[in-house]
NUPASE-341692 format. One record per residue (C-alpha): residue in one letter; x, y, z. Coordinates in steps of 0.02 Angstrom, whole numbers, plus 50000, padded with zeros to 5 digits. Last residue first. Example, Ala and Ser with C-alpha at 12.3 -4.5 7.8 and 13.67 -1.06 7.14 Angstrom:
// NUPASE-341692
s506844994750357 a506154977550390 
END
This chain:
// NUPASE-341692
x526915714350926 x525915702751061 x527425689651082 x528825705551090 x528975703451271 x529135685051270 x530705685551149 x531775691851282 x533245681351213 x533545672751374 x531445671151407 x531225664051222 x532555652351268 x531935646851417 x530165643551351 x530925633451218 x531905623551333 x530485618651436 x529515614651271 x530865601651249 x532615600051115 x532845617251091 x533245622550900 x532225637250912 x531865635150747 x531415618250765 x530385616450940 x529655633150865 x528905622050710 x528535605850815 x527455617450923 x526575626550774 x526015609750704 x525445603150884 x524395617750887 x523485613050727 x523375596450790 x522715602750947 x521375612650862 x521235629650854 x520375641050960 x521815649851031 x521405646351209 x520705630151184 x522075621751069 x523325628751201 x522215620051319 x522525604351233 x524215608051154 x524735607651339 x524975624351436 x526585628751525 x526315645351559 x527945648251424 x526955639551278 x525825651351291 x526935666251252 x527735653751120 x525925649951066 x525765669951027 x527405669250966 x527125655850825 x525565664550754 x526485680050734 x527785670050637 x529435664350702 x531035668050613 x532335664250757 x533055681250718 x531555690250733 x530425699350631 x531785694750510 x532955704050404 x533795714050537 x533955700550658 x535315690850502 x534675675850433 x536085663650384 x537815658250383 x538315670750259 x539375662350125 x541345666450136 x542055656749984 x540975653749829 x542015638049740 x540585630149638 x540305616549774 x540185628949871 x538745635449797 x537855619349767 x537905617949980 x537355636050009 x535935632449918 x535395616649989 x535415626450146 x534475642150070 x533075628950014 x533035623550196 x532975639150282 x531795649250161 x531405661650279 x530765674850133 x532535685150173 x533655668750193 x532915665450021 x533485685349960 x535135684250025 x535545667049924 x534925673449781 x536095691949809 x537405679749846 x537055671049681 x536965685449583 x538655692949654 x539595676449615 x539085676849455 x537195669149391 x536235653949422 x535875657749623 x534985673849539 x533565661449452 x533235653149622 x533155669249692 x531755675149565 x531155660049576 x530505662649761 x530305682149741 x528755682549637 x527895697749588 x527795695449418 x529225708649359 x530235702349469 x530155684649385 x530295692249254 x531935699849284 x532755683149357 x532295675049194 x533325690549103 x534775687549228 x534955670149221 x534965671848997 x535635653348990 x534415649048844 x533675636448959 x533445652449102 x532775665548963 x531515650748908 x531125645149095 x530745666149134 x529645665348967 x528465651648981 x529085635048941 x528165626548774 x529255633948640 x531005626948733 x529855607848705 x530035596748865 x531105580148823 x532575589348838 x532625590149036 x533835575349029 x534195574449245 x535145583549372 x533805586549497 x533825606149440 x533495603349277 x532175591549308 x531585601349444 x531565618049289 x530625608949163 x529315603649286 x529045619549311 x529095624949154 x527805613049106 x526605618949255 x526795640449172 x526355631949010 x524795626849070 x523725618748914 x523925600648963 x524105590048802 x525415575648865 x524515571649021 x524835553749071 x526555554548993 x527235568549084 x526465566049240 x527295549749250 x528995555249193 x528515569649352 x528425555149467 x529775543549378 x530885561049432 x530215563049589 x530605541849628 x532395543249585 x532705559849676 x532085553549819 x533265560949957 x534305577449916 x533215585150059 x533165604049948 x532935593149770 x531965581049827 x530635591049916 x530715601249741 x530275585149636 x528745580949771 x528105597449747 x528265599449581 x527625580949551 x525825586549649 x525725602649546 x525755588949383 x524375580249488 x523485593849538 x523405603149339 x523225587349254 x521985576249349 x522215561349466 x521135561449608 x521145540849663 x522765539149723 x523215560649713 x521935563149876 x522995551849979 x524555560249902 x524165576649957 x523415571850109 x525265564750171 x526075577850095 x524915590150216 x525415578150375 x527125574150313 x527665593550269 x528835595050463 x529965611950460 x531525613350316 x530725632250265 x530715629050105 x529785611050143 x528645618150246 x528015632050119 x527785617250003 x526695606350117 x525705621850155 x525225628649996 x524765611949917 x523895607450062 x522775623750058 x522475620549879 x521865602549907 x520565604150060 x519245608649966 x519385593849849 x519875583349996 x518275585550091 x517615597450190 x517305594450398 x519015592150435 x519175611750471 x521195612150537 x521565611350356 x520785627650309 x521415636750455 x523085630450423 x523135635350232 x522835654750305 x524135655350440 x525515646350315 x525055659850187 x525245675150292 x526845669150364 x527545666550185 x527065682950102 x528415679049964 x527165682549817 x526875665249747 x526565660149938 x525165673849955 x524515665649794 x524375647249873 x523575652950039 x522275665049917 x522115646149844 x521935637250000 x520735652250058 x519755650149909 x519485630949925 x519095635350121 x517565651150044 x516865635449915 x516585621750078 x516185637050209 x514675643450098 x514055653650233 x513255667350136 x514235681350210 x515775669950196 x515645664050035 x515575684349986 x517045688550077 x517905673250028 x517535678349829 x518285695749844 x519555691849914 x520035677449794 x519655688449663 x520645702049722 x522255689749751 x522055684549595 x522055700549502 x523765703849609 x524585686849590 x524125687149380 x525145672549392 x524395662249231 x523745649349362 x523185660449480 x522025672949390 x521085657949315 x521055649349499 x520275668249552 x519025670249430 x518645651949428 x518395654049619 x516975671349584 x515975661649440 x515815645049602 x515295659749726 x514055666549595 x513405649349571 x513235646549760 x512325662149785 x511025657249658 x509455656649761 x508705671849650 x509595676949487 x510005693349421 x511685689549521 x512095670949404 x511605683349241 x512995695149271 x514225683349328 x513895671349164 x514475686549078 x515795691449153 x516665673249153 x516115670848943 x516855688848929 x518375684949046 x518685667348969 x518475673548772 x519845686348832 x521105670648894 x520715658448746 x521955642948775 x522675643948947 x520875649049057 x519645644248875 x519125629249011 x518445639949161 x517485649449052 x516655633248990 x516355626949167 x515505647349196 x514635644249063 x513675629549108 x513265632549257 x512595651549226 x511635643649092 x510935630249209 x510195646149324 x509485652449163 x508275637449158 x507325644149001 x507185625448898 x508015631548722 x509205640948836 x509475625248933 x509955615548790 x510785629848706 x511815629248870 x512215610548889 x512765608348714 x513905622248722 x514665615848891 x514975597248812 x515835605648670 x517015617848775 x517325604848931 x518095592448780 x519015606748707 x519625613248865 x520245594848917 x521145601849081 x520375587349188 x519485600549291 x518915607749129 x518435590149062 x517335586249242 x516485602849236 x516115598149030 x515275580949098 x514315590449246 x513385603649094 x512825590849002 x511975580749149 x511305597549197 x510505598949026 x509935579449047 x509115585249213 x508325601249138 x507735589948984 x507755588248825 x507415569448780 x507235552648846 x508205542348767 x509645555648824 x509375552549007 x510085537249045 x511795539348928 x512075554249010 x511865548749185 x512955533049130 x514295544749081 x514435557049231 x514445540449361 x516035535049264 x516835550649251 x516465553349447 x516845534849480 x518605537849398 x518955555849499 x518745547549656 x519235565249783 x517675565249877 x517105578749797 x517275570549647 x516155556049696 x514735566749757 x514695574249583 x514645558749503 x513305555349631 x512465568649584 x512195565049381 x511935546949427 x510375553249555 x509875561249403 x509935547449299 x508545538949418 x507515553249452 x507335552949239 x507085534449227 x505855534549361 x505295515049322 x505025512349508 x506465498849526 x507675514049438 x507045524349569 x507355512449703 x509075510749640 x509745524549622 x508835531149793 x509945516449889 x511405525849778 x510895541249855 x510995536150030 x512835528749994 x513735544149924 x512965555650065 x513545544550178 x515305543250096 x515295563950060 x514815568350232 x515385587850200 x513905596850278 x513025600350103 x513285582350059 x512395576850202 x510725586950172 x510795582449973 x510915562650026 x509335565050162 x508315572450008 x508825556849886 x508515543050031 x506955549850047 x506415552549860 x506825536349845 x505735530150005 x504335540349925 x504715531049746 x504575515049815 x503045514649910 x503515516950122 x503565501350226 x505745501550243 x505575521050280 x504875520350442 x506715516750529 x507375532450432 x506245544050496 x507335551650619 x508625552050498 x507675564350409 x507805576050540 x509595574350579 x509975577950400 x508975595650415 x509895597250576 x511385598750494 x510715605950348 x510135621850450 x510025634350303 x508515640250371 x507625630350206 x508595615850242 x507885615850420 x506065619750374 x506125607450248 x506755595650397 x505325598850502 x504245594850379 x504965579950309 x505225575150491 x503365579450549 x502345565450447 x503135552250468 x503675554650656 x502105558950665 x501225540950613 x502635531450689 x502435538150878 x503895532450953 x503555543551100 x505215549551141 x505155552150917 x503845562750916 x504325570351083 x505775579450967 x504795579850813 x503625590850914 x504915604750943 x505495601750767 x503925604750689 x503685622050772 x502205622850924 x500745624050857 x500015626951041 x498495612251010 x500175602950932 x501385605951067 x500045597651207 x499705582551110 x501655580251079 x501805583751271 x500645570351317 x501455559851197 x503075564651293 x502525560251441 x501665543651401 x503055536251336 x504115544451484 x503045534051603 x503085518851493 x504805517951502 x504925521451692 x505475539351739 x507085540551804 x508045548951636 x506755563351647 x507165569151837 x509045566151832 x508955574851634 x508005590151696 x509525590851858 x510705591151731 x510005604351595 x510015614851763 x508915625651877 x507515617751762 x506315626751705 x504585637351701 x503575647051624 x502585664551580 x503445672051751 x505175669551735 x505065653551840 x506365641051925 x506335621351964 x507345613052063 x507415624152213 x506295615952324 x505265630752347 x505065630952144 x504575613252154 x503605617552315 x502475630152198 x502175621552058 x500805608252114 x499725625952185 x500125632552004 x498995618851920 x499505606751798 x497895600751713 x498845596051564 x497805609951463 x498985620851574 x500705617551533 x500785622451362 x500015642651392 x501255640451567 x502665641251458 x504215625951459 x505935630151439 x507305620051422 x507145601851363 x505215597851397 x505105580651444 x505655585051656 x504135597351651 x503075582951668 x504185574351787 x503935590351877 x502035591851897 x501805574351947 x503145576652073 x502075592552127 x500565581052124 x501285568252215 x502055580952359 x503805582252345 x505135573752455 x505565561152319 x506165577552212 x507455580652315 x508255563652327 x508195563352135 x509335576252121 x510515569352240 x510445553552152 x510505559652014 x511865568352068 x512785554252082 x513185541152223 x512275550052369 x513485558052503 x512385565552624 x512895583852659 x511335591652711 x510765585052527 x510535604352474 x512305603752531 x512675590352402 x511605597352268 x512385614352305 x514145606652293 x513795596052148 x513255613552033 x514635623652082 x516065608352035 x517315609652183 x518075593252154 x516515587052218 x516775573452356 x518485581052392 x517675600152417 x516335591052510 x517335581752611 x518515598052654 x517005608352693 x516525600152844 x514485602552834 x513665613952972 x512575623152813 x513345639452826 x515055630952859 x514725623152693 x514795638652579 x516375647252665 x517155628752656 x516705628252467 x517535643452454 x519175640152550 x519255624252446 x519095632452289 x517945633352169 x517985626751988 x518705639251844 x517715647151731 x518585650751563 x518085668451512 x518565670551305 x518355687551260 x518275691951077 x517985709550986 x520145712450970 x520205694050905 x519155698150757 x517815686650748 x517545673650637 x518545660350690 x517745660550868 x516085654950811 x516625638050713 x518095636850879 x516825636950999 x515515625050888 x516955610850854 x517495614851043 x515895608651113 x515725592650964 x517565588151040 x517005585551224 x517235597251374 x516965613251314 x515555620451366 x514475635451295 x514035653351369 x513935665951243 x513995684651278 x513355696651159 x513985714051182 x513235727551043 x513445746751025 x514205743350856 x515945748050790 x516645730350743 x515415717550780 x515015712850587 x516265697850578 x515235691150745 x513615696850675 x513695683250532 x514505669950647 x513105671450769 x512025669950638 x512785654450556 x512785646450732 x510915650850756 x510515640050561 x511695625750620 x510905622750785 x511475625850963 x511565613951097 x513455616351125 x512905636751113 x512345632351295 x511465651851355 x511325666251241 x511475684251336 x511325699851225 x511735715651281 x511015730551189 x511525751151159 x510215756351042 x509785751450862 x510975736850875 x510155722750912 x508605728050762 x510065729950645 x510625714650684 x509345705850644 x508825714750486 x510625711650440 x510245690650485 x508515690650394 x509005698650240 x510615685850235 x509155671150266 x508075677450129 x506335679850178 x504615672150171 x504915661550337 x505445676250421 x503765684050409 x503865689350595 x505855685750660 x506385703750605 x505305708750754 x506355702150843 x505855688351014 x507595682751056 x506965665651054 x506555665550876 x508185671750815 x508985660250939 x507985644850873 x508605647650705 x508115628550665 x507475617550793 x508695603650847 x508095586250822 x508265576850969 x508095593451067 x509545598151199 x509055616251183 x509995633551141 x509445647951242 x509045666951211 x509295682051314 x508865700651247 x509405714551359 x509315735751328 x510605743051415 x511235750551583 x509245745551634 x509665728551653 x511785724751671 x511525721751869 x510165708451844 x510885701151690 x512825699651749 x511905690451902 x510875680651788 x512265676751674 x513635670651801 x512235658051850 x512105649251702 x513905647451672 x514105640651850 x515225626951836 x513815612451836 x514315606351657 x515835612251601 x516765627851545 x516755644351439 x516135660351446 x516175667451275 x516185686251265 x515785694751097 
END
């Protein structure tokens, strides 16, 4: 997959028609475009591409749809050419995505031209770019011509090169409109643009500022109920603005379209683009497409009517972006609708922006349908929309509204009987208890919910139901929890539309696995479960997976690994906090170890712990905080009332492995640890409190978990505690080592290593892969920006990795980073 990258005007459109023209009849080509609509059209690539897995699409699964796809591209050596992926829709970049992890060993090249000049262009770059394999990805940045070029192209035209080249900057597409302009210097290139189409006869200009409505492409089947004949076409294609393939025409450039469209006269356009509505409609033309002129138009009576439509379609494709954007469009209509229609509006547009992560919107538009359903007498819509906005409110990290919320949809709903809803109700209340670690609680209200829905035949409720009651029995009944688990995962894949039950079955596996440090059964799941989020595009439930395969790759010393994986998560800010916890957790406390920058991750931590409170995150939360204190000997006062405040809140949580923990900062903070029952501490914090060093240091082996298992040894003889000692500056544990070394001289060990030897690092600065390849970047002298563009990441994220080499490295400016790495020949190990 090539992506050929740059701004508007550089040439990316051009670059493909001379790569198509040489590449055709070396391969089999398919080209596609992505359009500026209003309201982008779902899977527009599939449909542009002209498969015959496209026919009957509508009555297929979108995962069916995207392997029949591919199959199709790849039954025979095929290039594929898909123009301005900025423009592109939610539904075409989940396809791309889906072949892009499926590239590997196929007779396939796709090549992707898309800009990257504002934030929304890199958003879709880096969305397409994360899934591919870096071997299968080409990223050509086009660069703007030079002055010797431009001079080449003016001298041609007897222009002085040097103005135009300083007029320009050497962008492709304002050279040619300037020398097209015999080297007049208009203001814009509108204006240039503009100047062009003046010279036209009035019924070619006619012609084109018709064409100028139609983003992209428009056919000759549209065109020609208009009247437009090809003798009006023919000196806009000698004029060069226009071009043809034959069954239509278009615009050399997106540009020159929007010069031509954005100087018609109000009415003008009006009239253009209800001309074009009229024209999609006797073509029946996709509801999108006409939603698009719809709205140009502000025609009232379609916009009604074709939003819903068009956004059904959207949702349907998987497209909730534009599914959202669609219903939007109909907002300003809403206010003369009946009550219950603008509630079920305000109910559908909530859905769409919860499923792309706009929690607060998606909070607000469903209280508006609250309370128009409740002003309609739908009692049942009306505790429904409780039910989801509890849900809404969790997400966005306020566990008290989402108790709150869960208890008045209850109390609605029950009056009025069995019900789906009220079974769903039910079945939210015991997800909020097993979150809360209240397995009894979760247990009862989960019962209730799935006799209910037994009794009632919605299977897919059982599934929800059990798998929050599986989820509960994690500490207290651990073979009850695999059954209930298994079973609920048997039923959720009889199912149809039930992928994101399955995925939900497939994280409790994994978080279950976790928390009683099964590393290796959780590290499976986890697997497991991304692979399958990430075939079905469920980005929110594959990131809380990745932060907790992040967390378990930490448990198991696999530090680099872990940091890479939390950062990708955190570098997405489209999902919330919920999603977003586990991979902060993971990468504010392999920072700390390693004595490198935590604020940002802490920082989210403890935003999310104001109004998130719950026993398992917030008791993880005081670890944290308690070991920061501990290795920076700062705060000890306030991590200690921290974990006293955990403590208390949550006397009854079931995780003995969290208790032990907190057992063990205590401990190690130099406080009264005897408030925490010796029966309630797992068995390497029993060995340790009985003095047994060795014996905790052997089970911590025996799990897989090298961390404590060091921290244990540092207890023991002088031999032990080298061999600790060793073993943190083996995992890269810089800071905790530190701290370490201190304590041990403090108990008299003479002759402590000074640190990290080369032979027990991949280097002896200890930088991860990630860390070298921005090192080798570093050294061009690239800022974070085009760093950010080159790796795909964002600057933040690159900004992260700068501060981290800045400390190893110990050099004071990226200058002197890039000097050290060249004295200690560390660039010519950067690709190992």
């Amino acid at each position: 997959m090539v992506l050929v990258v740059g701004e508007a005007g550089i040439g990316k459109t051009s670059l493909l028609r001379t790569f198509a023209e040489q590449a055709r009849g070396a391969a089999r080509l398919y080209t596609a475009a992505c359009e500026d609509l209003s309201t982008p059209e779902a899977l527009v690539l599939l449909q542009d591409l002209g498969l015959s897995a496209w026919r009957g699409a509508a009555d297929r699964a979108r995962l069916a749809l995207f392997a029949d796809a591919l199959d199709e591209l790849c039954a025979a050596p095929t290039v594929v050419l898909i123009e301005d992926l900025h423009w592109a829709d939610e539904a075409s970049m989940d396809f791309l995505r889906f072949m892009g992890r499926r590239l590997a060993g196929r007779p396939l090249l796709v090549v992707i031209t898309s800009r990257d000049d504002d934030a929304a262009s890199r958003s879709q770059l880096r969305r397409v770019a994360n899934d591919i394999p870096a071997e299968l990805r080409t990223r050509l940045d086009l660069p703007r011509l030079s002055p010797a070029a431009v001079a080449q192209l003016s001298v041609r035209r007897g222009v002085y090169g040097v103005e135009v080249h300083a007029l320009t900057g050497g962008n492709p597409l304002l050279v040619n409109e300037l020398l097209a302009s015999k080297g007049r210097q208009p203001a814009s290139i509108a204006d240039m643009v503009l100047g062009r189409a003046d010279a036209l006869p009035e019924p070619a200009r006619d012609a084109l500022n018709q064409c100028s409505v139609f983003p992209g492409r428009v056919g000759v089947a549209t065109l020609a109920p208009a009247g437009v004949r090809a003798e009006a076409m023919a000196p806009c294609l000698a004029s060069g603005l226009l071009v043809s393939d034959g069954d239509g025409y278009a615009f050399r450039h997106e540009l020159t379209r929007r010069a031509v469209e954005d100087a018609l006269d109000p009415l003008q356009r009006h009239a253009l683009h209800a001309r074009a509505l009229e024209l999609l409609e006797r073509s029946g033309a996709s509801a999108a497409r006409r939603l698009h002129h719809a709205i140009a138009a502000q025609d009232r009576r379609a916009i009604r009517a074709l939003a819903p439509e068009a956004a059904r379609a959207a949702s349907a494709a998987g497209a909730h972006r534009e599914a959202a954007q669609s219903w939007r469009a109909m907002e300003p209509y809403v206010d003369g609708l009946p009550a219950v229609e603008a509630a079920a509006y305000w109910s559908a547009l909530s859905s769409e922006l919860h499923v792309t992560g706009r929690l607060a919107e998606a909070i607000e538009t469903m209280n508006r349908a609250h309370d128009l359903f409740t002003a309609a007498g739908d009692e049942e819509r009306a505790g429904d929309a409780l039910r989801w906005l509890s849900r809404f409110h969790y997400l966005n990290g306020d566990r008290q509204a989402a108790d709150d919320h869960a208890a008045r949809a209850v109390a609605a709903l029950e009056p009025l009987g069995e019900s789906a809803t009220l079974a769903m109700a039910c079945s939210n209340v015991a997800q909020l208890a097993m979150l809360a670690d209240e397995p009894a609680r979760a247990v009862e209200w989960g019962e209730r919910a799935i006799a209910m829905a037994e009794r009632l035949g919605r299977k897919e409720i059982v599934v929800h139901a059990m798998n929050n009651v599986g989820a509960a029995l994690c500490h207290v009944d651990p073979e009850r929890r695999r059954t209930t688990l298994d079973a609920a995962l048997r039923i959720a894949r009889g199912l149809p539309n039930c992928d994101f039950e399955v995925a939900r079955i497939l994280i409790t596996r994994a978080s279950c696995a976790a928390f009683i440090l099964s590393l290796e059964e959780a590290l499976a799941n986890a697997n497991e479960g991304i692979s399958y989020c990430q075939d079905r595009d469920l980005d929110v439930l594959r990131d809380y997976l990745c932060g907790t395969k992040a967390l378990v790759l930490l448990a198991k010393g696999e530090w680099d690994e872990a940091g890479e994986t939390a950062l990708r998560v955190l570098d997405n800010r489209a999902t919330g906090p919920i999603a977003h916890h586990p991979a902060a957790l993971a990468l504010a406390t392999l920072r700390i170890r390693r004595g490198e920058d935590a604020d940002e991750p802490l920082a989210e931590l403890t935003q999310h712990m104001l109004t998130g409170r719950e026993a398992p995150r917030y008791l993880a939360y005081a670890e944290v905080m308690a070991e920061r204190a501990w290795i920076r000997q700062e705060g000890r006062d306030a991590a200690l009332a921290l974990i006293d405040e955990a403590v208390t809140r949550f006397p009854d949580q079931t995780s003995a492995w969290l208790t032990g923990s907190l057992w063990f900062w205590t401990r190690k903070l130099g406080a009264d640890a005897s408030r925490f029952e010796r029966a309630r501490l797992p068995p390497p914090h029993r060995l340790l409190a009985d003095g047994d060093w060795e014996g905790a240091a052997a089970r911590w082996a025996q799990l897989g978990m090298p961390y404590p298992r060091a921290l244990a040894l540092l207890e023991g003889d002088e031999a032990a505690a080298r061999a600790g000692l060793a073993l943190l500056d083996v995992l890269g544990a810089a800071a905790s080592a530190s701290r370490a070394r201190v304590e041990l001289g403090a108990r008299g060990l003479r002759g402590l290593p000074r640190g990290p030897r080369p032979s027990t690092r991949a280097n002896r600065f200890g930088l991860t892969r990630r860390e070298m390849d921005v090192l080798a970047l570093l050294h061009e002298g690239l800022s974070n920006k085009e760093l950010g563009r080159r790796l795909f990441v964002s600057p933040k994220t690159i900004d992260h990795h700068v501060s981290a080499i800045l400390s190893k490295l110990e050099a004071g400016s990226r200058t002197q980073a890039a000097t050290i790495a060249r004295r200690e020949g560390l660039l010519d190990r950067s690709s190992d």
